[in-house]
VOMILO-725546 format. One line per field, with one value per residue (C-alpha): residue number from 1; x, y, z. Coordinates in nm, 2 decimals. Layout:
residues N
k: NUM_...
c1: X_...
c2: Y_...
c3: Z_...
This chain:
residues 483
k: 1_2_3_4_5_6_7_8_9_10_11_12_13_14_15_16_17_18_19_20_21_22_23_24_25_26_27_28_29_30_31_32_33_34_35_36_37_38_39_40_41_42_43_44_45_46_47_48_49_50_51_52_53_54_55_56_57_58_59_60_61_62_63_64_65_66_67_68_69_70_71_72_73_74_75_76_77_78_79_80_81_82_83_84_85_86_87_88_89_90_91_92_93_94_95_96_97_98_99_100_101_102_103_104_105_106_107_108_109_110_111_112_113_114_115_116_117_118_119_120_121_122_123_124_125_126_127_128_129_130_131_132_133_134_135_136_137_138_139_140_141_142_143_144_145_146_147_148_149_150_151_152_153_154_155_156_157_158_159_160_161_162_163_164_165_166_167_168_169_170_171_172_173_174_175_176_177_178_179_180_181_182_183_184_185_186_187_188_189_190_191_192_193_194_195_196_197_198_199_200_201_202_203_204_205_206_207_208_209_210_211_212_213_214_215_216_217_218_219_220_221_222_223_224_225_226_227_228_229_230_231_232_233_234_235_236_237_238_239_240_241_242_243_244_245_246_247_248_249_250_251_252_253_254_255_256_257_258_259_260_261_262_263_264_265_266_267_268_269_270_271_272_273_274_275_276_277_278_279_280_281_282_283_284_285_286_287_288_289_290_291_292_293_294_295_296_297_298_299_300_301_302_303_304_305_306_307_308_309_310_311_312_313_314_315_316_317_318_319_320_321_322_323_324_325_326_327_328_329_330_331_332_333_334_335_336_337_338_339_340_341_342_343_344_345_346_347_348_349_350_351_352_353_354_355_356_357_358_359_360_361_362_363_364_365_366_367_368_369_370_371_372_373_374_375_376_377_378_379_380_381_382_383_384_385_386_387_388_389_390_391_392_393_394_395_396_397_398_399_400_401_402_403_404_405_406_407_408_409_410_411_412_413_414_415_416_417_418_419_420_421_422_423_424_425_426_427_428_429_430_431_432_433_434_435_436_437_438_439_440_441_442_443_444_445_446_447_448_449_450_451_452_453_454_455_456_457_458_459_460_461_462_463_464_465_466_467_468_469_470_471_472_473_474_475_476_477_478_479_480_481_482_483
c1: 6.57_6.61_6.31_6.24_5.94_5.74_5.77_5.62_5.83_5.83_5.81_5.85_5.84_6.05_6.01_6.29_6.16_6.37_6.44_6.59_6.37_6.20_6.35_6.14_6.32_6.20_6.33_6.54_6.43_6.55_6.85_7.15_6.97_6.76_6.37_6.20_5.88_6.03_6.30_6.10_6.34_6.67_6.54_6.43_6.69_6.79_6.81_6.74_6.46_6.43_6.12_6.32_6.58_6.73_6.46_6.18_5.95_5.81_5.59_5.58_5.34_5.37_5.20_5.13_5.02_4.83_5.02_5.25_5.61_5.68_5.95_5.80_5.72_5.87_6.26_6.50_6.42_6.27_6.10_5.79_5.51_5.18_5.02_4.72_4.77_5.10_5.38_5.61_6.00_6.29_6.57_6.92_7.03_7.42_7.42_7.14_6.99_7.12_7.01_7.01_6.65_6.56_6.25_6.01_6.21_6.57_6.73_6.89_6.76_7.00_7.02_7.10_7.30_6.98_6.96_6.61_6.58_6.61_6.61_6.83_7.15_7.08_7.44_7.50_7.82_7.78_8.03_7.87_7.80_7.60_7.29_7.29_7.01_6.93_6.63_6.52_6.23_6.00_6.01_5.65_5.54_5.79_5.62_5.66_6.00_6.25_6.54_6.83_7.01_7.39_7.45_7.32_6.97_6.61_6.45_6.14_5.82_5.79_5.47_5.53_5.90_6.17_6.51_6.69_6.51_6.81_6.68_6.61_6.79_6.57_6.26_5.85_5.72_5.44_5.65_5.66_6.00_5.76_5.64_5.41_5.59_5.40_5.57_5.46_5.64_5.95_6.22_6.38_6.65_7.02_7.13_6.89_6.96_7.35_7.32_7.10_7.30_7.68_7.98_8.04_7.69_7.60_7.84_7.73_7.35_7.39_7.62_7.37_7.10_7.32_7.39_7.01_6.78_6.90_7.07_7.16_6.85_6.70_6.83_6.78_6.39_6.36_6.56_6.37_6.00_6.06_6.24_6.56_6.71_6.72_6.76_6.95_6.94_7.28_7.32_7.66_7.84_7.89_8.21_8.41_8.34_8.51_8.51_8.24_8.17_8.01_7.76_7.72_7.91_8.11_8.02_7.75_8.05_8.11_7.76_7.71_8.03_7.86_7.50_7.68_7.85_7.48_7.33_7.66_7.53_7.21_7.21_7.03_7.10_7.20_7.02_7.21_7.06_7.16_6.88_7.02_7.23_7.45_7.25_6.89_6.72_6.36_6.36_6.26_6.40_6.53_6.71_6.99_6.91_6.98_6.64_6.44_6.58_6.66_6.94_7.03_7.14_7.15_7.53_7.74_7.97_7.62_7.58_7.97_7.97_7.73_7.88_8.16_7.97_7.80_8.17_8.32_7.98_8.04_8.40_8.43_8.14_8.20_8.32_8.07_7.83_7.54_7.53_7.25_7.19_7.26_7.00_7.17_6.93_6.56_6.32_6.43_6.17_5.98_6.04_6.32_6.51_6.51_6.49_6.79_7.00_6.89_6.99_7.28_7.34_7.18_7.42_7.74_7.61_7.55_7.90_8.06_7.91_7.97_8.36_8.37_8.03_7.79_7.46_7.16_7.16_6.84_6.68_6.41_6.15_6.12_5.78_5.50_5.53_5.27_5.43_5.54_5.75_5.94_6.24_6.18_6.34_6.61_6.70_6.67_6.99_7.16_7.19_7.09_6.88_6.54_6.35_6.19_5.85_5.67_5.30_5.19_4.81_4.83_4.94_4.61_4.29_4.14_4.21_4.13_3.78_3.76_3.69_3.93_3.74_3.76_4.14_4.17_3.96_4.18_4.47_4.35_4.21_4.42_4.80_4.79_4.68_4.99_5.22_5.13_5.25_5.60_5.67_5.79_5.96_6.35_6.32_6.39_6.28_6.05_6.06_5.78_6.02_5.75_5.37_5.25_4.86_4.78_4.41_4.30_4.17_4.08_4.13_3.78_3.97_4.27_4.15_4.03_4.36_4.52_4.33_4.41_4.80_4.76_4.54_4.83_5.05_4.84_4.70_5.03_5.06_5.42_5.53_5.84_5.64_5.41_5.44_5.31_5.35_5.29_5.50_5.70_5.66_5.26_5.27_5.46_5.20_4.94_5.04_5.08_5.36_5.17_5.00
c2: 2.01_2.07_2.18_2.51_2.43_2.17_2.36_2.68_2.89_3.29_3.51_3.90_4.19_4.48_4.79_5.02_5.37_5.43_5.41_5.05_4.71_4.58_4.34_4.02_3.83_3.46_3.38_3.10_3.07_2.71_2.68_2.82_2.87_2.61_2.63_2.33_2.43_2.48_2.11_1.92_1.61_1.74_1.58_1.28_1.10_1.24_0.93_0.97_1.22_1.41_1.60_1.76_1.94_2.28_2.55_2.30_2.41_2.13_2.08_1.81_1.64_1.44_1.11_1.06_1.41_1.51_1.86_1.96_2.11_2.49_2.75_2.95_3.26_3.15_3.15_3.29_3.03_2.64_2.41_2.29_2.01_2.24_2.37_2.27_2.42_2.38_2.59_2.58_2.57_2.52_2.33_2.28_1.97_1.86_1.52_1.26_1.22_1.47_1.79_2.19_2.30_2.63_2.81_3.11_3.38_3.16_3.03_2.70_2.42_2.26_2.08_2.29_2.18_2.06_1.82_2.07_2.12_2.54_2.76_3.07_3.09_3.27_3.09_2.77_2.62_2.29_2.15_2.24_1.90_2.05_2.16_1.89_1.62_1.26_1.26_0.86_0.75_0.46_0.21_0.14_0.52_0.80_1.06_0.90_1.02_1.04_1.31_1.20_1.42_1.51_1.34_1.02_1.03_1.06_1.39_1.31_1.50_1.52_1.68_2.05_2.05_1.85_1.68_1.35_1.03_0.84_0.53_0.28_0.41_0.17_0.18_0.15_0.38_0.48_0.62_0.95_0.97_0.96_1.25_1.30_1.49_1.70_1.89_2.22_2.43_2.31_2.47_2.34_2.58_2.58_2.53_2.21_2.05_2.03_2.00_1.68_1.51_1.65_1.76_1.49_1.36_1.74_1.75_1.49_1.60_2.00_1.94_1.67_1.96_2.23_2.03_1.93_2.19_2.42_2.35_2.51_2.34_2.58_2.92_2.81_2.78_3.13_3.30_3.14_3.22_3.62_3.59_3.85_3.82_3.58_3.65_3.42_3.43_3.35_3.32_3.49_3.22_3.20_3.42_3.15_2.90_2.67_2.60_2.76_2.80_2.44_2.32_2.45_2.32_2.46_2.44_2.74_3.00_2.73_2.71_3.07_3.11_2.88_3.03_3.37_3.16_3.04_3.41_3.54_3.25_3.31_3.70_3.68_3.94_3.83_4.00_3.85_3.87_3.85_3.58_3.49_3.69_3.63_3.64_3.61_3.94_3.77_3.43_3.24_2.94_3.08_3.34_3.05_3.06_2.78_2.80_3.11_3.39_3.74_3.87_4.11_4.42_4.40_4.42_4.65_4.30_4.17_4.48_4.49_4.12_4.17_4.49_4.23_3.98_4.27_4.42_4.03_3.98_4.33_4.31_3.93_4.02_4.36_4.28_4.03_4.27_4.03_4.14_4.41_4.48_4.36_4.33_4.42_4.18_4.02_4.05_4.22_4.17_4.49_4.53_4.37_4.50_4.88_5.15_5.32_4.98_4.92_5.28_5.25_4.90_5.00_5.32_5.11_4.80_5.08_5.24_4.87_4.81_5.11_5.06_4.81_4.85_5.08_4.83_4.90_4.84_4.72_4.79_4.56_4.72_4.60_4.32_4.37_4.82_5.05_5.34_5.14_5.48_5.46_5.40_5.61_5.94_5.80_5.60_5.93_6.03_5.67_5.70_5.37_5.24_5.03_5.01_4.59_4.55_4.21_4.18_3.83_3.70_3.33_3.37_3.59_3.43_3.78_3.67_3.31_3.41_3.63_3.53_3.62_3.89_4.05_3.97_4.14_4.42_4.45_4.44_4.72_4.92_4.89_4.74_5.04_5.28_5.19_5.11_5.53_5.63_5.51_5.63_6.00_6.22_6.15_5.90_5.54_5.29_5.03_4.64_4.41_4.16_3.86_3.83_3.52_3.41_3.07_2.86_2.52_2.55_2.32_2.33_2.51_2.80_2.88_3.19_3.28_3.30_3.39_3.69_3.74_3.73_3.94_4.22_4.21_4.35_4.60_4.74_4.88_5.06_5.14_5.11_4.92_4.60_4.30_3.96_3.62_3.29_2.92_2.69_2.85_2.66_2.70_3.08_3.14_2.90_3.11_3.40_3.55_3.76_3.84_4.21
c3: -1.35_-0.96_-0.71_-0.88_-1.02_-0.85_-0.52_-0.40_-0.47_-0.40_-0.70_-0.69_-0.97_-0.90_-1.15_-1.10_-1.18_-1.43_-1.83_-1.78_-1.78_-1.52_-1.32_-1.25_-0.97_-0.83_-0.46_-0.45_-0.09_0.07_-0.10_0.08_0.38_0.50_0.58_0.68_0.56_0.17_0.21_0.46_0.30_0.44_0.78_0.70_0.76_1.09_1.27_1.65_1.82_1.47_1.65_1.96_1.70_1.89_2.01_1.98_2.24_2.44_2.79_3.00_3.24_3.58_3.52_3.88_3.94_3.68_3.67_3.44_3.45_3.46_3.65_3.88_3.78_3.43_3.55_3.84_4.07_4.15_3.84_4.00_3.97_3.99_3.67_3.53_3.20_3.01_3.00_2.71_2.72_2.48_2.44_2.29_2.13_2.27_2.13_1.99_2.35_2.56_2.61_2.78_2.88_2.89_3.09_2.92_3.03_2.89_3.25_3.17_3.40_3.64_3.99_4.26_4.65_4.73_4.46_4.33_3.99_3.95_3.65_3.73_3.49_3.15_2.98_2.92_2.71_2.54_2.72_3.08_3.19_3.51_3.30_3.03_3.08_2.89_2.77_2.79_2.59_2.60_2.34_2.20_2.34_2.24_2.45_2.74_2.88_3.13_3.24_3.41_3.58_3.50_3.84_3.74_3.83_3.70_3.78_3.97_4.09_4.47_4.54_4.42_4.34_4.13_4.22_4.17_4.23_4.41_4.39_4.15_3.86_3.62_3.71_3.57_3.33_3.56_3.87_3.98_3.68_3.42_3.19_2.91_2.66_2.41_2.07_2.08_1.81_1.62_1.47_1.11_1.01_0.87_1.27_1.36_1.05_1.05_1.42_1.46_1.19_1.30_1.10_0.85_0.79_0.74_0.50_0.27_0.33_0.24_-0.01_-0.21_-0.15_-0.28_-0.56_-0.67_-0.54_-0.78_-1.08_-1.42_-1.59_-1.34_-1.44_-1.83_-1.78_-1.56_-1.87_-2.14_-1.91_-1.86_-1.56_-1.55_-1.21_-0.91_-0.53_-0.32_0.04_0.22_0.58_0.81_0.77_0.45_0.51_0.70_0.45_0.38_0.78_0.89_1.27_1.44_1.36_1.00_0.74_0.45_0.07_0.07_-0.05_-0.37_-0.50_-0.45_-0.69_-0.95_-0.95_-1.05_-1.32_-1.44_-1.41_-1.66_-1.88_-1.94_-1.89_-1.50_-1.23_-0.90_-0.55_-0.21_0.02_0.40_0.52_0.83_1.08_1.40_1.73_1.51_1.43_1.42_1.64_1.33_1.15_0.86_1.05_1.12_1.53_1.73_2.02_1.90_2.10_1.92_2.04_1.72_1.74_2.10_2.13_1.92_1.86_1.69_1.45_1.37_1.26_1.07_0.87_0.82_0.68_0.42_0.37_0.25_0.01_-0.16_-0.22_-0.33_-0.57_-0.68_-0.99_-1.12_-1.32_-1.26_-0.92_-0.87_-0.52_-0.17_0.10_0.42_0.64_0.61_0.82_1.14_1.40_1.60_1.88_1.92_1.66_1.77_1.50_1.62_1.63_1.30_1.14_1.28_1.10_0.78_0.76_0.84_0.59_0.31_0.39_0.36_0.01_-0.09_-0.02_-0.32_-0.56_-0.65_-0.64_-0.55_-0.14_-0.03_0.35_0.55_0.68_1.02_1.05_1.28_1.33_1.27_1.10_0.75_0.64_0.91_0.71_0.44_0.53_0.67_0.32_0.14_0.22_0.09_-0.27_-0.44_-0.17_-0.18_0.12_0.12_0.25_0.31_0.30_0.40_0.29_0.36_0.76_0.90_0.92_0.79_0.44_0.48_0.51_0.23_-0.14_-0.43_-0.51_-0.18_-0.18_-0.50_-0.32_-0.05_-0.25_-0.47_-0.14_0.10_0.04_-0.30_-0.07_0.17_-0.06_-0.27_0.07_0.06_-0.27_-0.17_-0.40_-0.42_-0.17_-0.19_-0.46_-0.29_-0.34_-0.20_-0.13_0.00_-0.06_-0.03_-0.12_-0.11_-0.15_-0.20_-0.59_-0.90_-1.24_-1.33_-1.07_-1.27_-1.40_-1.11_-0.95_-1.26_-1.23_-0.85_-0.90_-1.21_-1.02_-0.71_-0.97_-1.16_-0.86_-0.82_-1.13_-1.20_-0.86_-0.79_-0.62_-0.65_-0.55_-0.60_-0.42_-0.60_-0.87_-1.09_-1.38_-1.34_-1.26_-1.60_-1.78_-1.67_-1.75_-1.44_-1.56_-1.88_-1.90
């Protein structure tokens, strides 16, 4: 059997509102799209600086002055040597040890006439040798670093301002070249993966994942344990497999092809769903993006490239009856992701499935709004679609600090009560696409959260939602899918 079920896995219940059956769908979340947090493995054998993969945010610190390194201002003009408190910046990985550095508000850093280190242009090619840096660690202390410059040089701190330090080029590791480097938030998606390892060792890696993670065995067991449908998350480059663009690496098209095979086989229904999209619509890992920056949906060319990548989908798998709905995009982020850009998607991704299949079309709410109808009378009007909503327990604190019962409380009080309100005559079906709980628990505690998963689905009575995070193999043994 493949990961499926010894890893925490995403399950979700979906009653359509209708005379058919229910479908219960499990996430295949990791698989064709990568998240760190789900395949931690697929890194391990990144050889050189696997913890500064692209977008890893990172601050350093003068270890002769005590201060640390920050734009000023956060970008538009000189990097300086004068903050007490840190100031966070990015990065893009060119090669094993070199790198682009980017300030808060996304200037890439780069020497100016002057020989200053400044932090004014907002694009950056790989090839631009002007703003790509070595980064030079210490042997026996990997934090303590170096930058030299594209000119040759180490960058060094000169009372409140950077430039080249001309001369020695080799010098202590307690000169005014020296930095402290601390890891502040790290990035471990499709693009940092195939990146750090390039083409051909990417390759080998993703296609030994595609080929384990999930396997047949896998779809047998969800048929055989009440499971009827699986959703698969694909990311936008799935359409130019087999050569996808740099760095990502083709083979994700193929074992898309042969999980459709193993849902005709044992009688599964197939979601897609668009995980990952070009330019990012969330700044998150398993949107595909390379350093954190949402740029969806801020150009028209973003949108349209999109609405290709929904219109290849639908017509290469129109005819495969497992398929039963498409989900345009996950998890586009407020407010960057406007409403209007986003209607304006959602109409021309319904309009391109429609072209080739009749499936159910399924709409993201957009994460962190207010008004969680927003959505709903504008979907109205789309026959066949589902408005997705994802209600997360495990990332706030709020619930952390609650018991199961209050959980089950809240879940009964307040996500029902929210939830009642998007169900609207003739409007959309709804589809709680992610809900995650999670707790530290013993055996003695099973029924105890047996109970709590199987109140998150009563609660919501018939109503097209519910889900559940933890092992597959132990939800089903449970009984969490029982009445």
């Amino acid at each position: 059997m493949g990961s499926l079920s010894s890893l925490l896995i995403l399950l979700f219940l979906h009653l359509i509102q209708s005379s058919s059956s229910p479908i219960k769908v499990v996430n295949l979340g990791g698989w064709l799209v990568t998240e760190g947090w789900i395949t931690p493995d697929l890194f391990d054998q990144i050889p050189i600086n696997k913890d500064l993969l692209d977008g890893t945010q990172i601050n350093l610190k003068s270890v002769t002055q005590n201060r640390f390194l920050c734009a000023e201002n956060g970008g538009g003009s000189i990097v300086v040597i004068n903050q007490q408190s840190a100031s966070d910046w990015g990065h893009s990985r060119i090669t094993e040890k070199t790198f682009q550095f980017r300030a808060f508000k996304w200037q890439f850093f780069e020497l100016n006439d002057h020989k200053h280190l400044i932090a004014v242009s907002t694009s950056s090619q790989n090839s631009d040798p002007s703003k790509t840096f070595e980064l030079i660690r210490k042997d026996n202390d990997p934090n303590r670093i170096r930058l030299r410059a594209p000119n040759g040089f180490f960058l060094a701190g000169k009372f409140r301002w950077l430039g080249d330090r001309r001369s020695p080029r080799e010098t202590n590791w307690d000169d005014q070249s020296t930095f402290l480097l601390t890891v502040v938030v790290q990035l471990k998606g499709e693009f940092q993966v195939t990146n750090a390892y390039g083409h051909d060792k990417a390759s080998s890696v993703m296609m030994e994942h595609w080929n384990s993670f999930i396997v047949e065995d896998d779809f047998k067991f969800m048929s055989e344990n009440g499971l009827n449908a699986v959703k698969i998350p694909v990311g936008w480059w799935i359409m130019f497999d087999p050569n996808p663009p740099n760095p990502f690496v083709g083979g994700s098209w193929q074992t898309l092809d042969k999980a459709f095979n193993w849902a005709k086989k044992y009688n599964l229904k197939v979601i897609i769903d668009l995980h990952a999209v070009p330019g990012s619509q969330n700044g998150w890992d398993h949107s595909g993006t390379r350093d954190g920056f949402q740029s969806w949906g801020q150009t028209d060319d973003t949108i349209e490239q999109t609405v290709d990548v929904i219109e290849f989908l639908a017509s290469r798998y129109a005819d495969k009856p497992e398929l039963y709905a498409i989900e345009l995009i996950n998890e586009p982020l407020a407010p960057g992701v406007t409403l209007n850009k986003l209607k304006k998607y959602y109409e021309a991704g319904y309009n391109a499935t429609r072209r080739h299949t009749d499936v159910h079309v399924i709409m993201s709410n957009r994460l962190r709004i207010k008004d969680q109808t927003e959505l709903i009378h504008f979907a109205s009007s789309f026959a066949g679609s589902v408005i997705d909503v994802h209600y997360y327990n495990m990332f706030s604190s709020m619930f952390k600090r609650m018991t199961v019962q209050q959980n089950i409380d809240y879940v009964y009080n307040n996500r029902a009560s929210v939830l009642n309100s998007l169900m609207v005559s003739n409007g959309p079906l709804v589809f709680v696409g992610n809900g995650w709980m999670r707790w530290v628990w013993q055996m003695h505690q099973k029924r105890i959260i047996k109970d709590l998963e199987k109140h998150s689905l009563m609660s919501m009575g018939g109503q097209p939602l519910a889900g559940h995070i933890g092992p597959l193999e132990f939800l089903i043994t449970i009984g969490a899918w029982s009445g």
